[in-house]
N, C-alpha and C positions, 0 to 999 in steps of 0.2 A: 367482425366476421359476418355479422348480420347485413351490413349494408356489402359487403361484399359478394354475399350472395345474391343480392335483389339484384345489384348491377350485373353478374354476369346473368340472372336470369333474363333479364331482361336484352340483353346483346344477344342473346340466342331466339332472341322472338317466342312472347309467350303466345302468341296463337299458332308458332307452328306444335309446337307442345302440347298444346291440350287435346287435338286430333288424336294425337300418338298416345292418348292415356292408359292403352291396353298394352303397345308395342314397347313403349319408349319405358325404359328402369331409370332412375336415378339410384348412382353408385357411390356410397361414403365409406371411403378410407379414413381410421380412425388411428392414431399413434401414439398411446399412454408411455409417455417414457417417464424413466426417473427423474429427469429435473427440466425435458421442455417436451410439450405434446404438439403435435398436429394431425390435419385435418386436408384431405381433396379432397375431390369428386370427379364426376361425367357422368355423361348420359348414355345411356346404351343405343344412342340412335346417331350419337356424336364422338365414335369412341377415341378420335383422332386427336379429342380435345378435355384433357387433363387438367383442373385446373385445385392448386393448393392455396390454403387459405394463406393469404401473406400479411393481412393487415389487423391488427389486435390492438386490445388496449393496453393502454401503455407504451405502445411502439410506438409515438407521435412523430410524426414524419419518416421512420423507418417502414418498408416492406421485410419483414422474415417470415422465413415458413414455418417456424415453432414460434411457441410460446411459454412461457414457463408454467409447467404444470399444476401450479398451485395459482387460481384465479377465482374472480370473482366478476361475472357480467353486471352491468348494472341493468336497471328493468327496459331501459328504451335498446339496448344492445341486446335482448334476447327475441324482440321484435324482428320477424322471417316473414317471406311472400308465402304461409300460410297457404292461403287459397289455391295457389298454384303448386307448391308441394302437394296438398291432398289428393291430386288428382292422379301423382306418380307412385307409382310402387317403386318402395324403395328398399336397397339391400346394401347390408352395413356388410365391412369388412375389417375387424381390428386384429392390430398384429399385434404378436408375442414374442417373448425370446423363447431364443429355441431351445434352451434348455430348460425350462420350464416343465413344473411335472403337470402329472395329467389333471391334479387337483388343483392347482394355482390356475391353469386352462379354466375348468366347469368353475370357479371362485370367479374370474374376470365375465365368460358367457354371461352367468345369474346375476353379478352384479351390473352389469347392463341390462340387462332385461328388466331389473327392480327399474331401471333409469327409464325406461320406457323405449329401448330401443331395441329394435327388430323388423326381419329376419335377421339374423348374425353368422357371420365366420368365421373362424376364428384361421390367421395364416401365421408360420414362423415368420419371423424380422425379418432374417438373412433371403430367406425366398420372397419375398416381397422386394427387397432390394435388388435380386437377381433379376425380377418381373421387369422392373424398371430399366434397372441398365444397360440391360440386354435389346430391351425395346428400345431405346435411343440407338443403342450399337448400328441397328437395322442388318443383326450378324457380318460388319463386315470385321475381315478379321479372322472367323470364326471358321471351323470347318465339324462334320460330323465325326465325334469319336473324342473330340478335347475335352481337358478336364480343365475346371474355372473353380478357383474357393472363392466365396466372400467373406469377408470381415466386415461384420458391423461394428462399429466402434461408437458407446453412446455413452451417455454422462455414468450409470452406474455400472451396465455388463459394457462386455464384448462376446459375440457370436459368431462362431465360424459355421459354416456349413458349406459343403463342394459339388459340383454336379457334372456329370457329363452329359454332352449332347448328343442327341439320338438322331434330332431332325432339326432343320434347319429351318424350312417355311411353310407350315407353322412351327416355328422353333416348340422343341420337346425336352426336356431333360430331367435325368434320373438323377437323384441321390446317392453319392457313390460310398457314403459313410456316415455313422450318428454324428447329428450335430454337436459341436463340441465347445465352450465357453468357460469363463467364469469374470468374477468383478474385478476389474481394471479400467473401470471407463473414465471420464474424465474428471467425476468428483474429486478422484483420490488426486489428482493434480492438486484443484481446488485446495485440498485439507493437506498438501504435501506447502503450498503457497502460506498456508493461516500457520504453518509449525517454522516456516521461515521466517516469518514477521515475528511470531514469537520467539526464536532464538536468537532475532535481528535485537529487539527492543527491551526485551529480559522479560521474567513471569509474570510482575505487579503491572509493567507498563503496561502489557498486552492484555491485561485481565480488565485495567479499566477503558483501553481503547476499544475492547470489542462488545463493548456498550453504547460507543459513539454512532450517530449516524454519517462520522466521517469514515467510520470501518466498514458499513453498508455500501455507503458509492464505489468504496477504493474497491472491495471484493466483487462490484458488478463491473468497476473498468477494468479488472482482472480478465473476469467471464467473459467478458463480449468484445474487448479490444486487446489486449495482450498475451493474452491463450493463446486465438484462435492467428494470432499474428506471426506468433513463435517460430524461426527458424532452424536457428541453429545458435550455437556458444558465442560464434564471431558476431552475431545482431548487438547496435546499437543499446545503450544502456534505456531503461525505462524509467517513467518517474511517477512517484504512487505518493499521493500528496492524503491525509489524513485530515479534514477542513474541520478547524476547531478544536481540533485535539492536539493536546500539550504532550507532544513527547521527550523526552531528553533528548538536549542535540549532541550527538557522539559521533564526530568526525571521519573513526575509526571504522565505524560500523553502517556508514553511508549512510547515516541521518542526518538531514539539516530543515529546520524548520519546518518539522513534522512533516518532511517530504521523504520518504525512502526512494534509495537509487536500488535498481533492481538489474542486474550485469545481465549480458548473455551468458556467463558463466554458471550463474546462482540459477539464472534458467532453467540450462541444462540438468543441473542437478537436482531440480526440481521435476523435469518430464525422464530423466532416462530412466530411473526405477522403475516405472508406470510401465514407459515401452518396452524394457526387458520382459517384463509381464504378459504384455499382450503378445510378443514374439514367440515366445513357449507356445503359448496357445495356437498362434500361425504354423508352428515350425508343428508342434503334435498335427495337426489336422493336415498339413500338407504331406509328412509320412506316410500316416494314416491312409490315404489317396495314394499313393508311392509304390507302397507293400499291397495294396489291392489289385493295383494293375497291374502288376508285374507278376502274382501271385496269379491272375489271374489270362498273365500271358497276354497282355492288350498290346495289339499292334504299334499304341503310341506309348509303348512301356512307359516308365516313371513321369514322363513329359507332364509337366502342367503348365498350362496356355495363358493363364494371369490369375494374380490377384486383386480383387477389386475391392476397395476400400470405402464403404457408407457409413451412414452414420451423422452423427452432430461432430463429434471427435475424430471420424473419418477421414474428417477433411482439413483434418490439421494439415498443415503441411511439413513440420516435422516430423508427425508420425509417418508420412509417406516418405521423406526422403530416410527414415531411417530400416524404412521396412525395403525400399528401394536397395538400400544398402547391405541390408540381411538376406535379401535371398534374388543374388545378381543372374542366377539364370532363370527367374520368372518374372515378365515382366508384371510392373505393378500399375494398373488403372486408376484413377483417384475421376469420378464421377466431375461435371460440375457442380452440378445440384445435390451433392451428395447427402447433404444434411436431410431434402426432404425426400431423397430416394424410397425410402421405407412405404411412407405411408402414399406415394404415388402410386409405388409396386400393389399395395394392399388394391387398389380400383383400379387399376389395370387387369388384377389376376381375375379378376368378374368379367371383364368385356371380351366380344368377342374377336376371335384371329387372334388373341394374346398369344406370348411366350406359356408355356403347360407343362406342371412337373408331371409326369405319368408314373411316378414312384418312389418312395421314401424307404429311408434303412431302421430299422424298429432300433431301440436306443437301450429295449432289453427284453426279459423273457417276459411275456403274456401267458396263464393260465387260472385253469383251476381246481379247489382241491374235491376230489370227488371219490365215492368207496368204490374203488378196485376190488377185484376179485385175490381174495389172500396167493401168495405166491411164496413158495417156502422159501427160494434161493433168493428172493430180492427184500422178501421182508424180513429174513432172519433174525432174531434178535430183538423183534417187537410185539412179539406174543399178546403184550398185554393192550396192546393201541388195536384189537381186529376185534370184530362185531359180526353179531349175526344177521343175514339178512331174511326174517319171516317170511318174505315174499316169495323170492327167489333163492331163496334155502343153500344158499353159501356163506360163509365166513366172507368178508370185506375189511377193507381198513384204507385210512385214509390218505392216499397220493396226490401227488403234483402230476396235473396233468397239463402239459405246455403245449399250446398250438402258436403261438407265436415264439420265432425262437429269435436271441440278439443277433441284429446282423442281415437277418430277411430283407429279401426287398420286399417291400407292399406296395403292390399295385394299388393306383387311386379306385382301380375300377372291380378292383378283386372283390370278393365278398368271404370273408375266413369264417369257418364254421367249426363251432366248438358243438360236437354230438353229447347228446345228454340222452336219459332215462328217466321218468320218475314212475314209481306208484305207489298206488291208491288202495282202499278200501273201494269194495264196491258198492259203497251209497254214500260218496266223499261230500264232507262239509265244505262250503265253499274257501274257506278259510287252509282248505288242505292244496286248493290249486295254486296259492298264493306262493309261489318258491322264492328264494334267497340264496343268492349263490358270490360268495367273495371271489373277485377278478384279483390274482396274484400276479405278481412281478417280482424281477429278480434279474440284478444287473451281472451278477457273475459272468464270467464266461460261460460255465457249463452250469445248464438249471439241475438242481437237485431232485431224486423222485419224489424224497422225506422232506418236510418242515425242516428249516435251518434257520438261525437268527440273518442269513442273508435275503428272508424272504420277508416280502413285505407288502401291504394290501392295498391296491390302487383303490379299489373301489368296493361298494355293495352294490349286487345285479339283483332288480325285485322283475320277477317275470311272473306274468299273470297267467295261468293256464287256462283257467276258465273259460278263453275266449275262442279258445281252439276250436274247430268244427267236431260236432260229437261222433261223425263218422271216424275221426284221426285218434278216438279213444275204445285200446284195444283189449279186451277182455280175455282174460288168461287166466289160465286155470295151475293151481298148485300140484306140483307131483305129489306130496306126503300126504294129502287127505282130500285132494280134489277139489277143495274150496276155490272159488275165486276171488279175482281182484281184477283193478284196474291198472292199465299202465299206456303211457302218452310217449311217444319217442319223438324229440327233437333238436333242432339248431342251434343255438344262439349264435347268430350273426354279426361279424364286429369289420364294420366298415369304414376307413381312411377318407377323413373330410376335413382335408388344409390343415390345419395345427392340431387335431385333436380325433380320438375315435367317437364312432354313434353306434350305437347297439338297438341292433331290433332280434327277431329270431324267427324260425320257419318251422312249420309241419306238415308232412305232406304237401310238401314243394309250394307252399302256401306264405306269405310273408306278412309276418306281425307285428306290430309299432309299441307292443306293451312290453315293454322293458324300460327302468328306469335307474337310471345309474346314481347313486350314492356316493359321495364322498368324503 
């Protein structure tokens, strides 16, 4: 990777580079998958020129664009042009699935950041693959108003996510439904492959074979040439030779000198479980899109414009001609480069004149719980959950207050404002500005007013009041005996950035960075 960088640095002229120190970004797309990661770039001065890492250790004479994610550099491979990196600002882009919660999000940010890596953004898969494909397309094909899913297809998940287009040049496109996935990806072939060889060979043989370093080769000439090869039932027999391993030859069962014969039949039976799996998933998330437009009266009713299939597993070609198969009036895309689609998309979606989602669909209900003013007809029944408020000399008790509801669109550029209250004593310890407020979720359909075991706590929100300007701190006087207090009326701002939200909050139309999210 390391000499791979210096030589494209170097093709790009490091003296026009260093002029450009203030103008010119360099962009790292980042791509942690479950069993092979990669790595682009560009320059925000060069956006025309995308370049993925293709060359790794252990690929000796191979170019791929992943690599398997469990690696180890040696010391002269982690050796970089240094000197010439220093001089660029640089902006990291890692992608996530999209189903991913908001805490596995802030767990992947913080753990890079421990790595030393920074500024960061975090984007969904599936939008990052869209970034991509789309940009190749150079929209043709495409018109204003079509709806497109993707499918990510990767070793552990699969990801769907679908968008329509809004505009064309600069292509624009919304979110027309939560993302929607789960694990089907290509391992469970793998482990559907290791329960064939053991039902092939019986339990003792397989138990001492999968100790051998000839069951290491045979399960990477799996991985890398007979997976990804995989057509259909009628393809040609395979042969998975075990080197030094003594297994019983059974004629019967298509062993002969520790060589297993591997049909296109045993194939089949091997990947069709897997793709039935992923087709649910396809077939929910293209509904899903179906009932929205139609629901929502769109001139290109139910129509959806294609499928496009990313991914490592993406790009099988069984999986396309079977999804080709399953849904004959949508046409189905299959990228070339689809494996390193993702993390392209990731350094694309930084540069400029890129493809731009301008809004995503919340995937469930956003609130918090805060003392409500007692209500006899909605709190019936819970007499003993209401409290008094000394300040403001009303009964309260504790509600669900939802400002994000499942199903919203969120605009990237919106800024959602949760209104708050607090107060004070009027000679408050600093320790009293310090507030706590838990961000609740709740995927129901319909969010609850009351606490319900369906509610569940995204995060801890620490907001610093202190820092407010002391003119925005209002001095209010009690009706029952005239005493005063204090009291701060404000925001908390919760804003839409690529994969994940950021919180700040306002006072007096004033905007504050002291919020710090918990998880």
């Amino acid at each position: 990777m390391a000499k791979e960088l210096s030589k494209n640095l170097s093709a790009l002229s490091i003296r026009s580079i260093l002029p450009n120190e203030n103008t010119d970004r360099l962009i790292i797309g980042l791509d942690f998958g479950t069993t092979y990661s990669g790595v682009a770039y560009a320059f925000t001065t060069r956006p025309d020129q995308v370049y993925s890492v293709t060359e790794w250790p252990g690929a000796v004479g191979r170019t791929v664009p992943k690599a398997p994610t469990i690696l180890k550099y040696d010391t002269d491979e982690r050796k970089v042009p240094k000197h010439y990196l220093e001089t660029l600002a640089k902006q990291f882009v890692i992608s996530v699935p999209a189903v991913w919660s908001d805490k596995a999000k802030d767990t992947t940010l913080r753990a890079a950041r421990h790595a030393g890596i920074g500024p960061i953004q975090l984007i969904k898969e599936p939008e990052a693959a869209a970034m991509s494909t789309l940009h190749d397309l150079k929209d043709h094909g495409l018109s204003i108003g079509d709806a497109i899913t993707i499918c990510d297809a990767g070793g552990g998940t699969v990801d769907l996510v679908s968008y329509e287009i809004l505009k064309l040049r600069p292509l624009e496109l919304k979110e027309l439904v939560p993302p929607t996935g789960g694990i089907a990806g290509s391992m469970i072939i793998n482990k559907r492959f290791e329960q064939w060889i053991k039902d092939t060979v019986g339990e003792r043989s397989f138990q001492d074979l999968k100790i051998t370093n000839g069951y290491r080769l045979a399960m990477k000439q799996f991985d890398e040439v007979i997976k990804p090869g995989f057509r259909s039932k009628e393809d040609d027999d395979q042969y998975i030779t075990f080197t030094m391993a003594k297994i019983k030859h059974k004629p019967l069962k298509y062993i002969k000198a520790s060589t297993l014969t591997l049909t296109g039949e045993a194939m089949h039976g091997i990947f069709e479980p897997v793709f039935k799996d992923i087709d649910k998933l396809i077939a929910r998330q293209v509904a899903q899109v179906r009932i929205k437009r139609l629901q929502e009266g769109h001139p290109k009713g139910a129509e959806i414009k294609a499928i496009f299939l990313v991914g490592g597993f993406g790009a099988n070609a069984y999986l396309r001609d079977a999804v080709v198969a399953a849904h004959k009036d949508i046409q189905v895309i299959q990228p070339n480069d689809a494996w390193s689609a993702i993390v392209r998309g990731a350094v694309l979606s930084k540069l400029p004149q890129e493809a731009l989602v301008v809004s995503s669909v919340a995937e469930r209900h956003y609130g918090v719980s805060a003392g409500a003013e007692w209500d006899y007809y909605r709190d019936k029944g819970r007499e003993n959950e209401k409290f008094w408020d000394k300040y403001e000399e009303v009964y309260r008790i504790r509600t669900l207050a939802w400002y994000i509801h499942k199903h919203d669109d969120l605009k990237r550029s919106r800024h959602i404002k949760f209104p708050f209250h607090n107060t004070f004593s009027l000679d408050p310890q600093l320790k009293e500005y310090k507030q706590m407020y838990m961000l609740q979720m709740c995927a129901s359909d319909t969010a609850p007013v009351h606490s319900t075991k369906e509610i569940k706590t995204c995060c801890l929100l620490k907001i610093d009041l202190s820092v407010v300007d002391k003119d925005m701190v209002q001095k209010v006087q009690r009706a029952s005996d005239g005493r005063w207090y204090l009291r701060i009326d404000f925001n908390l701002i919760v804003k839409i950035e690529g994969a994940r939200m950021v919180f700040t909050f306002e006072c007096g139309g004033k905007e504050y960075g002291a919020v710090e999210a918990e998880y």
